[in-house]
N, C-alpha and C positions, 0 to 999 in steps of 0.2 A: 410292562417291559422293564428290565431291568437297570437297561441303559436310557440315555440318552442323548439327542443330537448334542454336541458341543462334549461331549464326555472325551477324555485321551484313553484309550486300551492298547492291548499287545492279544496275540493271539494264543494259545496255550499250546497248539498244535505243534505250531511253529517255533515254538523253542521261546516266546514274547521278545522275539529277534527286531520287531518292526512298532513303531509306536503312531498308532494308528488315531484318526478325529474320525468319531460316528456322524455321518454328513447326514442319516435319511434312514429310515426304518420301512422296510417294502416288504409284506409278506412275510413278518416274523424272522426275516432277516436284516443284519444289519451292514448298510453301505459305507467302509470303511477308506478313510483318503489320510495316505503317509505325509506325517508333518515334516519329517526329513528328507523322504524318496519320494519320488513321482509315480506312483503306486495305488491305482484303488484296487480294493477287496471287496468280499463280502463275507461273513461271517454268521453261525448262529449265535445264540445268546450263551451256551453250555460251552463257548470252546473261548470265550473273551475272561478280559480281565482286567481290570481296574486301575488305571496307571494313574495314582496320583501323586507322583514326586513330581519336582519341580525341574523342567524340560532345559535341558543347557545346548544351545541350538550353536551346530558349527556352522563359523564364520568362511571357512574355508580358505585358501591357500591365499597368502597374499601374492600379489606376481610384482617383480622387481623392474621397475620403472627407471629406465635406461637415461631417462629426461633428465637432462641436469643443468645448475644455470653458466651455461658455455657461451659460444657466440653462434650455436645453433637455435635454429629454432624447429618446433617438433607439431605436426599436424594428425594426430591419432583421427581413426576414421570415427563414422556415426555409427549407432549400432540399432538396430530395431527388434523389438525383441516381443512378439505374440506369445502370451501365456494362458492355458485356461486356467490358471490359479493364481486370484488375487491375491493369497498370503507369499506365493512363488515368488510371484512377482516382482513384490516389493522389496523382498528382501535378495535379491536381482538386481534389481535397481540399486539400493544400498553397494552390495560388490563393487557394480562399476564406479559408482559417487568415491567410494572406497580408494580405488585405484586411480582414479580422477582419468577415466574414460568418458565420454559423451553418448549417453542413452536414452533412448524413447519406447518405454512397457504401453503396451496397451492389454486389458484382461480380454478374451475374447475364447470361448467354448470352443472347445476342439473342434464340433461338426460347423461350425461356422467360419473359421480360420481361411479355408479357400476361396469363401465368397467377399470375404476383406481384403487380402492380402495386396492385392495388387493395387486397390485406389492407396491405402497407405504406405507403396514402395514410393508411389507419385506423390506423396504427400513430402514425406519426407527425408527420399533420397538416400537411403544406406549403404554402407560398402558391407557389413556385417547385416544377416536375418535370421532371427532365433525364431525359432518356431518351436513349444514346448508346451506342456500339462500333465495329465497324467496317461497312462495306460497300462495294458496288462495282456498276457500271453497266457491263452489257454491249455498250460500243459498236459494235462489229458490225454488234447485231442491228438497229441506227438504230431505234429504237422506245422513246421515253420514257415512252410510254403505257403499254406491258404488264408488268405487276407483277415476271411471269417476267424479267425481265431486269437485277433488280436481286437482289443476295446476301442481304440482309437485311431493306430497306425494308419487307417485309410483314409482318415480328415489328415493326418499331416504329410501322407500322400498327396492327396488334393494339393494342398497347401503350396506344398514343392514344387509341383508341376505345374502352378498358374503362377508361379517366381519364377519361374521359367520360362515362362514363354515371355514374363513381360523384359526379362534380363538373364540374355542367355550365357552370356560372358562370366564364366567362374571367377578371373581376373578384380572384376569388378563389383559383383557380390557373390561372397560368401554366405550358406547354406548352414546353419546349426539346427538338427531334426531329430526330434522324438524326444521318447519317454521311460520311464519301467517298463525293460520286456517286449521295446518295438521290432518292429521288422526292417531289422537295420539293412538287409540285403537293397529291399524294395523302396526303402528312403534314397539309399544311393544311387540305385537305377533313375530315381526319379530327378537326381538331381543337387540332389543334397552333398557338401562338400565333406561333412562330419557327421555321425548320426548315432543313434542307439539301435540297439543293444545287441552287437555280433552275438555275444553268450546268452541272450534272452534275460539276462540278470536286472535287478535294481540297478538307478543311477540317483546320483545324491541332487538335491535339490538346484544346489549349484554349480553342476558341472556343464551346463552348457553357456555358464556365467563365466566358465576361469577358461573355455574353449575361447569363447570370444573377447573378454580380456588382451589373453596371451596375445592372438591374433593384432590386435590391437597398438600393444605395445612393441611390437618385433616389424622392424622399416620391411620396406617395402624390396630394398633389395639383398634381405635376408630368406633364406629358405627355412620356412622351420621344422626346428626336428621333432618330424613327428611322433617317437615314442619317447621324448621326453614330455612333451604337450600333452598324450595322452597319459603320464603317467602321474601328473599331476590334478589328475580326477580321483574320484573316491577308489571305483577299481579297475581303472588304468582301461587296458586296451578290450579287457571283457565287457565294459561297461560302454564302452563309445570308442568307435573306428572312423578311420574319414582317410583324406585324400592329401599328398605332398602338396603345399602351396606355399607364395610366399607373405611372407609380414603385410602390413596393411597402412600401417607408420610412415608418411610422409618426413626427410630431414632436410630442413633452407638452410642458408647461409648467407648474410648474417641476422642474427636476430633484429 
């Protein structure tokens, strides 16, 4: 083989639009996972290509932090955030640290995200839950509708729907759902306040980081505006659609 695991490509097909990590080699095909988007592939070896420049990773939007030192004082909410990708993850984590938000990653496989989800909502308490990794839409099969033709969407289904039962109040947690290419219809159905991917398109690594940010930073008796929120993701409202709510920001007096 000509690749191997840990290698960075692009596809040739695709215009080498997507810069891909060879994660696993199955059957003379190669299992390819977006270092930027939340995207697996899979590719032959005759349609890859070699990506060896040195990778300049976006940091993402900073969000403007309203906190200042006044005679307020300012209680931004918790945020919990399930990823099945521990490089996602972390660099997730970093955003919020970044924005000096309060978050707790745990890495956790898509198909197992439902059977956790709930002892960790009890563990520790969020107003914010990200539920996120990768996935992918079978364009082929032209059919948005059936579950089957999406990689993962049906673990973050799951996922949704037992955060839901255990906290039904939208109020009180917010829902951040999905991946590259989800079935954003069926995330919302389920529950989800936010989610991917109305256009079946990529979403950049950290867009469901600057989703729950914003939320964050924006009080509690502010409504925000939705397609400004959404338009500070990589591609705005094709990329992730969700639901009018308000801010999440607690504001005291006096500090």
């Amino acid at each position: 083989m000509k690749y191997k695991k840990g290698d960075l490509v692009t596809r040739i097909s695709h215009g080498h639009d997507i810069i891909f990590k060879v994660i696993n080699i199955v059957d003379n095909k190669y299992i390819l996972k977006g270092i930027e988007i939340r995207l697996y592939a899979d590719a032959n070896e005759e349609d890859l290509n070699l990506y060896n420049q040195k990778v300049k990773y976006d940091k993402g939007i900073s969000i403007r932090d309203e906190r200042s030192k006044d005679d307020f004082f300012y209680m931004p909410p918790r945020i919990l955030q399930l990823d099945g990708d521990s490089e996602f993850l972390k660099r997730c984590l970093n955003y919020y640290q970044d924005n000096n938000v309060y978050a707790v990653g745990k890495k956790i496989k898509e198909d197992n995200m439902g059977y956790h989800v709930v002892n960790l909502l009890k563990k520790y308490q969020p107003n914010i839950l990200v539920i996120s990794g990768h996935d992918s839409y079978n364009k082929k099969a032209n059919d948005t509708t059936n579950i089957k033709n999406y990689k993962n969407s049906i673990h973050f289904i799951n996922a949704v729907k037992e955060a839901r039962k255990y906290e039904s109040d939208h109020n009180k947690l917010i829902i951040i759902a999905g991946a590259c290419q989800s079935d954003y219809e069926d995330l919302i159905k389920a529950g989800a306040d936010f989610a991917s991917s109305p256009k079946r398109i990529n979403i950049h690594a950290l867009d469901p980081a600057i989703i729950a940010t914003t939320l964050s930073l924006t009080k509690r008796t502010e409504v925000v505006n939705l397609i400004e929120l959404l338009n500070k993701t990589k591609y705005g409202p094709d990329g992730i659609g969700g639901i009018e709510c308000n801010g999440l920001m607690y504001v005291g007096y006096p500090r």
